[in-house]
Every structure is written in structure tokens, then in C-alpha cells.
C-alpha angles and dihedrals in degrees: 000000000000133000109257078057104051084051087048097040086057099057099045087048084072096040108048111063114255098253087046096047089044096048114025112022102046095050096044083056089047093041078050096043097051091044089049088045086054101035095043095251138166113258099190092066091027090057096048099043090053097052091047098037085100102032090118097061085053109118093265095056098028083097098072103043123060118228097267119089094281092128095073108100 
């Protein structure tokens, strides 16, 4: 992992509750990670998409989505 994502990686840890990090974020980076190493991708930029893609559905902004899949842009 680099270190924009580590950084990163830190910080969502704390966001994201503990059942969604485990089983959901992580695999979705692995799952990333193993898609930019095939396809040649930055993962720099891979890493640190997959650990925020859900960032919006994280307590503080929770409030302002429902609990549908509003939070995709």
C-alpha cells in the first residue's frame, strides 16, 4: 500500500463502522488492487478511490443520504 493510501486507510478506518470496513471496504480495495495491477493502473490513485468510494455513506454524512445507494455520484 502507498502511502497516500495508508494515510488514507487510517482515517477511513475510523469512519466506516467496523462490520462495513472489514467486509466491504477492504475487499472492494483487494478486489482494485488486483483489476489496476492487471490492467496497468495507477495505484496510487486505484488504492485511494476504492477506500473513499464509499466515504459519503460514512455517520457524519449519513444524514444527508437515505439508505438506499444515493451516495453513488
Amino acid at each position: 500500500m502507498n502511502s497516500l493510501a495508508k494515510k488514507v486507510f487510517k482515517i477511513c478506518e475510523k469512519k466506516y463502522k467496523p462490520a462495513d470496513f472489514k467486509y466491504h471496504i477492504l475487499p472492494v480495495v483487494k478486489n482494485a488492487v488486483l483489476l489496476a495491477r492487471w490492467k496497468k493502473a495507477d495505484l496510487k490513485i486505484v488504492e485511494t478511490a476504492a477506500l473513499l468510494h464509499d466515504i459519503g455513506r460514512t455517520a457524519g454524512a449519513r444524514k444527508k443520504f437515505s439508505a438506499q445507494n444515493e451516495h453513488h455520484i
